[in-house]
N, C-alpha and C positions, 0 to 999 in steps of 0.2 A: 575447444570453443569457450570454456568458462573464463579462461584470463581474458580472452575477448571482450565477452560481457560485463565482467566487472571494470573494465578500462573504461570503455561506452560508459558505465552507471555513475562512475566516477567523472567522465567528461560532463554528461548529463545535469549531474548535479552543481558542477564548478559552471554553470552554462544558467543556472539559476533556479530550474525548473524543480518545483517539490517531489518529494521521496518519491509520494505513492504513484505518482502520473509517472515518475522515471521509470519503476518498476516494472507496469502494470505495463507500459508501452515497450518497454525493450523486450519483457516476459513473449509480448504476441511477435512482436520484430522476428525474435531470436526462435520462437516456435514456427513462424511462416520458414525461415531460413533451416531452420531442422528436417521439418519435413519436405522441402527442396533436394536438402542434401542426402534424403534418404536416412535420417537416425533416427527417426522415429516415426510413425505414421500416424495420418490423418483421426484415427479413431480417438486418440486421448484429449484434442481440443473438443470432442461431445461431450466429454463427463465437464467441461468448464463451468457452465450454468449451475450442476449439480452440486458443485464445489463452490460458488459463488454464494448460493444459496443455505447450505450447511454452517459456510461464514456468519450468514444475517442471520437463521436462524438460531444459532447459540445463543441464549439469554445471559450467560456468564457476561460474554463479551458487551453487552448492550451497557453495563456500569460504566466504563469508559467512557463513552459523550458523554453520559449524565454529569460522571465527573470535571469532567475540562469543562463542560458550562458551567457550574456550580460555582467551579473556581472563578471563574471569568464575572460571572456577576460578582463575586464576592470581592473583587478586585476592582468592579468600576462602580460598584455601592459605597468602597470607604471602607465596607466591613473589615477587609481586612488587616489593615494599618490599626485602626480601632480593636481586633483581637491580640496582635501582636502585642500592642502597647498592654 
């Protein structure tokens, strides 16, 4: 089933749609079709939230926007061209 999924993510994304909505939507696709076929069962889509949640709450991870906005101002203020120089 995994060459599957990666063909889909790669259709997906030649299709325009960004990484994470690709991901996130094949992810539940491909897990409703799992537990269909019987590979795995219903119990592992209740730990999702918990795993969702684990995601936001790491503070590591939280630099990341801070970053990409920082950058992004510092790119439509001018500042940047003006550090470079």
């Amino acid at each position: 089933m995994a060459p599957i999924m990666f063909v889909s993510l790669i259709f997906f994304l030649l299709l325009g749609y960004p990484v994470a909505f690709s991901l996130s939507a094949l992810g539940l696709l491909y897990a409703i079709v799992g537990i269909e076929l019987g590979l795995f069962t219903p119990n592992l889509m209740q730990a999702l939230p918990n795993r969702l949640y684990g995601v936001i709450e790491n503070e590591t991870l939280l630099a990341i926007p801070f970053f990409t906005f920082m950058g992004l101002i510092l790119e439509r203020s001018g500042m940047a061209e003006d550090l470079l120089d």
